[in-house]
C-alpha positions in Angstrom: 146.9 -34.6 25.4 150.3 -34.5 26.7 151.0 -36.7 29.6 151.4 -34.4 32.6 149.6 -34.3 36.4 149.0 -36.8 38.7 148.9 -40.7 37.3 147.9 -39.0 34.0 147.3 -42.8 32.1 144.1 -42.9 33.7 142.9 -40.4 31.6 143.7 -42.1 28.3 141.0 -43.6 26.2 142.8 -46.7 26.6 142.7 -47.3 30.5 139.1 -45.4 30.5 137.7 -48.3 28.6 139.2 -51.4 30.6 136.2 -49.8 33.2 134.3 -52.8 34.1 131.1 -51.4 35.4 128.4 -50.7 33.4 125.8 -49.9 35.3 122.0 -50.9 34.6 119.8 -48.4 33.3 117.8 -47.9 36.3 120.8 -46.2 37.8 120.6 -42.6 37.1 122.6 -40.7 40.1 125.9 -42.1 42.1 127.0 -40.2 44.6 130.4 -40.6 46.2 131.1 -39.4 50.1 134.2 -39.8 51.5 136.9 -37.9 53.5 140.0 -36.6 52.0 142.2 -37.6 55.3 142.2 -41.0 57.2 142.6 -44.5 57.0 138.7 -45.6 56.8 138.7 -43.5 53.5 141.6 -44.6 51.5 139.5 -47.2 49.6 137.1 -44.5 48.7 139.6 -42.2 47.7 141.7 -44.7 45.3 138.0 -45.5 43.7 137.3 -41.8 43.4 140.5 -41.4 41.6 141.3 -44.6 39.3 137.4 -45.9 39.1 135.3 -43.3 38.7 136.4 -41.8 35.6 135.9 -45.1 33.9 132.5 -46.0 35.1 131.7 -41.8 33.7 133.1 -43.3 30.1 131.2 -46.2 30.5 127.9 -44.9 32.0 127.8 -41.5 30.3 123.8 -41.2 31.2 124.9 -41.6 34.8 125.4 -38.1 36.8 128.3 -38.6 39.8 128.6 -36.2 42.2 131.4 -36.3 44.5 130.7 -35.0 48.4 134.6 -34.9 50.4 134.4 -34.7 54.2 130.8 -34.0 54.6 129.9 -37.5 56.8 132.6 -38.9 59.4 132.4 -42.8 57.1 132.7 -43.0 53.5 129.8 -44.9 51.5 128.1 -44.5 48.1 124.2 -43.7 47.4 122.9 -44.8 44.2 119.5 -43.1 43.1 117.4 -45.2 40.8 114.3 -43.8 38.0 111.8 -45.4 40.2 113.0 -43.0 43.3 114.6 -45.9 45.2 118.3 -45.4 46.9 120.4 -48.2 47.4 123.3 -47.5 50.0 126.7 -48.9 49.6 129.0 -48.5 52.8 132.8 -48.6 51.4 134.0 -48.0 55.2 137.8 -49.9 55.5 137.3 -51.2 52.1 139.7 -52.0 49.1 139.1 -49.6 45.6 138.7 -53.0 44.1 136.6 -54.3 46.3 134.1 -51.5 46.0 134.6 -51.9 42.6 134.0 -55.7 42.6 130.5 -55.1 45.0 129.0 -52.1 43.1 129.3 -54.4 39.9 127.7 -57.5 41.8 124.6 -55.2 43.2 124.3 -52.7 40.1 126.0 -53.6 37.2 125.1 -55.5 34.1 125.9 -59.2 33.7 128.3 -60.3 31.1 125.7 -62.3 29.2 123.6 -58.8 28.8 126.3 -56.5 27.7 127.1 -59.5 25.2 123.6 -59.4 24.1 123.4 -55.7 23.6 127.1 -55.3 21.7 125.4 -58.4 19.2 122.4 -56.0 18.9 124.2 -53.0 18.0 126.6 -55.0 15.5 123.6 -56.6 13.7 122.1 -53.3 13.7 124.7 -51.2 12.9 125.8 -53.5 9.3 125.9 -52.3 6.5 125.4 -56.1 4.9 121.9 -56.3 6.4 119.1 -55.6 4.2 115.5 -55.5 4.8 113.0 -52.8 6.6 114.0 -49.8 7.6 112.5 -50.4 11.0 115.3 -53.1 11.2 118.0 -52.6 8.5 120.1 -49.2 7.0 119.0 -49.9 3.8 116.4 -51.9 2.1 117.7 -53.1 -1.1 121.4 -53.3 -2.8 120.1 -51.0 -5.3 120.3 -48.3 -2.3 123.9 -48.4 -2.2 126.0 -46.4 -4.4 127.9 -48.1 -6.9 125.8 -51.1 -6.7 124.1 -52.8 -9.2 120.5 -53.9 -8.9 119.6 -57.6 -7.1 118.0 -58.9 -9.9 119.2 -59.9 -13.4 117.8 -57.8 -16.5 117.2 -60.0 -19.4 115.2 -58.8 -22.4 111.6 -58.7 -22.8 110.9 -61.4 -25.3 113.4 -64.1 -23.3 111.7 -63.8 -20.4 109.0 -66.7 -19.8 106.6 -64.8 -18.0 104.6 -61.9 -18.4 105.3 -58.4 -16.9 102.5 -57.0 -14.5 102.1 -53.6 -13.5 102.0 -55.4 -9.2 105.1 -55.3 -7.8 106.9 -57.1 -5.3 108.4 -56.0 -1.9 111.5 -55.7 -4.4 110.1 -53.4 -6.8 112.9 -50.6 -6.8 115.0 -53.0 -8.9 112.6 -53.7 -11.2 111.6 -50.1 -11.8 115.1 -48.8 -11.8 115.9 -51.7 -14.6 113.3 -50.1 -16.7 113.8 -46.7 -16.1 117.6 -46.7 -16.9 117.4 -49.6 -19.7 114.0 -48.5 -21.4 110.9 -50.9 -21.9 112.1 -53.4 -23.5 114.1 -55.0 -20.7 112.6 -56.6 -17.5 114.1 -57.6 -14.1 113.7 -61.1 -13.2 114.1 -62.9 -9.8 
């Protein structure tokens, strides 16, 4: 994107997310009226045009709406999912300022957004195994390449006797026999 208009480093992926609001998921409407001429309205302005594109990149279930010199003082109106409206006057205020308040009232704490990135890593690596409700894959034996988790040792050195039940593992030991024939066995 070449680098052209007005202050066009706010519209690099870079500046767009050092946004700190995230909002909570209740939050599914902003609205933003302000006037495009005055002093009362030069916070409101400055948030419309350095904030508000980063709290779209970081809330993109959020819709914002943008209403210019509709009402004589500026303010925001946040419409929650349970049909409440929580009203957010921004008259004579700083863009950081409104920034700073709309993340004390509506935004997500620091220790939950470090709870939900942990949840998304754990769930999201590939090193995890177990169920599927949980975990990509289930065994090592799903990944390509990979050998299977158990070691395959000959039927008549192994000190126990095969039985047709498996265990929560059994892909290994029916892919062991499959691709090395019946004499061989997987063992834990």
């Amino acid at each position: 994107m070449p680098m052209k208009g007005r202050f066009p480093i706010r519209r690099t992926l870079e500046y767009l997310q050092k946004g700190e609001v995230v909002l909570k998921n209740r939050v599914k409407i902003l609205t933003v009226n302000y006037n495009t001429h005055g002093q009362l309205s030069e916070g409101a302005r400055k948030f419309v045009f350095f904030n508000v594109p980063q709290i779209q990149y970081k809330n993109p279930w959020v819709q914002i709406m943008m209403f210019k010199n509709m009402t004589p003082s500026p303010f925001l109106k946040f419409y929650l999912d349970d049909g409440e409206q929580v009203l957010v006057d921004v008259e004579g205020k700083d863009h950081k300022q409104i920034t700073q308040h709309v993340k004390n009232i509506l935004g997500k704490t620091d220790e939950v957004l470090q709870a939900e990135a942990l949840a998304r890593m754990e769930a999201a690596n590939p090193a995890n195994f177990g169920p599927k409700k949980y975990c990509l894959k289930e065994c090592i034996c799903e990944v390509e390449g990979q050998e299977s988790g158990r070691s395959v040792v000959e039927r008549r050195m192994a000190s126990f006797r095969y039985t047709s039940t498996f265990t929560s593992l059994e892909c290994c030991v029916v892919r062991n026999r499959q691709s090395l024939g019946a004499g061989y066995i997987g063992i834990l």
